[in-house]
N, C-alpha and C positions, 0 to 999 in steps of 0.2 A: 426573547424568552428562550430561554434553554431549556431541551429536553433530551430524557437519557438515550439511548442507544447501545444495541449490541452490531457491530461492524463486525463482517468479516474479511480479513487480510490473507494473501498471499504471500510467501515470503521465499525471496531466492537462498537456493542451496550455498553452505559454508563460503566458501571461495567467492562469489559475487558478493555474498551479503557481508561477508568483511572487507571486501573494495568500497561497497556502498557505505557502510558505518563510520569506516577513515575518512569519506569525504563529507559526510554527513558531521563528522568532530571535527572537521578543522575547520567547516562554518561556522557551527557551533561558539569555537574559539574566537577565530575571526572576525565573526559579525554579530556576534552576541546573539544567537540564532538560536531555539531548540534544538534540545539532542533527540531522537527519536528512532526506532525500527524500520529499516528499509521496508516498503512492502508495496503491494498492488490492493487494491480494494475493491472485492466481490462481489460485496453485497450487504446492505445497512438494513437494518431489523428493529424496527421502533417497538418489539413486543418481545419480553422476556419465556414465551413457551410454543415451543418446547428451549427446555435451559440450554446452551449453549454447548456443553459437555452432551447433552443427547445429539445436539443437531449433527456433532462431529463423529461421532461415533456411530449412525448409520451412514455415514457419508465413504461411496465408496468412489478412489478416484486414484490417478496414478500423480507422477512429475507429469509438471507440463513446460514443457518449452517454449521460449519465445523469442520470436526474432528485435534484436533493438533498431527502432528506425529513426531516432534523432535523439538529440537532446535538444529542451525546449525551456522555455518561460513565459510567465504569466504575471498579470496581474492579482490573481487571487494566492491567499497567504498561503493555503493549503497546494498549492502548483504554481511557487516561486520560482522552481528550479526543479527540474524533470527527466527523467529518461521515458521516453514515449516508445512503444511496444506494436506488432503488428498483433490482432488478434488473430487466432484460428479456433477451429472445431471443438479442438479442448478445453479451451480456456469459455469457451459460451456454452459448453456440456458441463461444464465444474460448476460453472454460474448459475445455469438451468438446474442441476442435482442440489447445490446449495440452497438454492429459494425451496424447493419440492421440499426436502428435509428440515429447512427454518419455516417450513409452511408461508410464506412471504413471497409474492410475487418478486420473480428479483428484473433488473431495468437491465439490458444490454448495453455492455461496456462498450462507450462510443470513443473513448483515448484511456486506455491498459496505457499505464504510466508508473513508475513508482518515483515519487520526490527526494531533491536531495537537498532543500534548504525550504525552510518554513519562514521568510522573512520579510517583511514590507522594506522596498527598497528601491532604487531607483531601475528602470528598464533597461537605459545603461549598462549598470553596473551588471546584471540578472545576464544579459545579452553578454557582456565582455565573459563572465563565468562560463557560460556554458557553450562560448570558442574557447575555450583552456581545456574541456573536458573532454577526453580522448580513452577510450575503453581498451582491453587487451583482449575481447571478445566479443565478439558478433552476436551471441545466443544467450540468453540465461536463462535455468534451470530452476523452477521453481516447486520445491518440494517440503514444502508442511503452510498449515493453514491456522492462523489463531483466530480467537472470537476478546474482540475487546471489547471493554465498558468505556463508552463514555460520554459525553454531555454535546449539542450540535444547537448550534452551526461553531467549526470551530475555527476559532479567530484574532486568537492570543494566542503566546507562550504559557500560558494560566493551564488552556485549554490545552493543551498536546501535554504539559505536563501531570495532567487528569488521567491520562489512559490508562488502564488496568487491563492485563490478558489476561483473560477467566477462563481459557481453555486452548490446548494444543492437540494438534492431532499429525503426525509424519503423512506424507503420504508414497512413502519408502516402506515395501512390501511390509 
């Protein structure tokens, strides 16, 4: 049974998140994959109030940076293919201020990841990909936050191509 959701996403700064989106379209291409938004995921809000445009707009918070400590894969559709993240102080103060302001108890990010392929496919294959995968940067910079709509557990191409961003917020002074 499916039910809605309002998710919130972190998203890295220009320069990563278009390194992210290339590699994200040439799975796409590739493996007949969804196309989708690079992003880290915050904190999931199974209750529309306050709206989503309010939660962002008391929410005071800066960039936060993070260090990359592998790339990874999985069995599950949603953590196919990975860049896995160390967490710090900031990123569980942005998570802790996010739940406070969604009023939502928010759950402590145990693997800060953002995905680069949403695909059922063999271990193998998942495994050969992400020994090809090699960064031009140690660190990335994540500076703006959206609130998407959409439907859970997701676990289709159907389902990733449901999301809706209802709301943006910079977190660039």
């Amino acid at each position: 049974m499916k039910k809605g959701a309002i998710v919130y996403w972190l998203l890295p700064e220009k320069g990563e998140r278009e390194l992210f989106c290339q590699i994200i379209r040439i799975f796409c291409h590739e493996l007949d994959a969804p196309e989708f938004e690079p992003h880290l995921t915050l904190l999931v809000s199974e209750k529309n109030r306050p709206t989503p445009k309010a939660v962002l707009r008391c929410l005071k918070a800066e960039p936060v940076r993070l260090r990359i400590r592998e790339t990874a894969t999985s069995s599950k559709f949603t953590k196919t293919l990975f860049v896995r993240f160390r967490s710090d102080g900031a990123l569980e103060k942005l998570v802790s201020d996010l739940g406070t302001a969604a009023k939502v108890r928010p759950r402590r990010l145990r693997d800060p990841h953002v995905s680069l392929l949403y695909k059922k496919t063999s271990a193998r294959t998942t495994r050969e990909l992400a020994s090809t995968l090699k960064f031009p940067f140690r660190d990335v910079v994540f500076d703006s936050i959206v609130a998407v709509r959409l439907r859970l557990p997701v676990r289709t191409r159907a389902d990733v191509e449901g999301w809706r961003i209802v709301a943006r917020k910079s977190l660039r002074g």
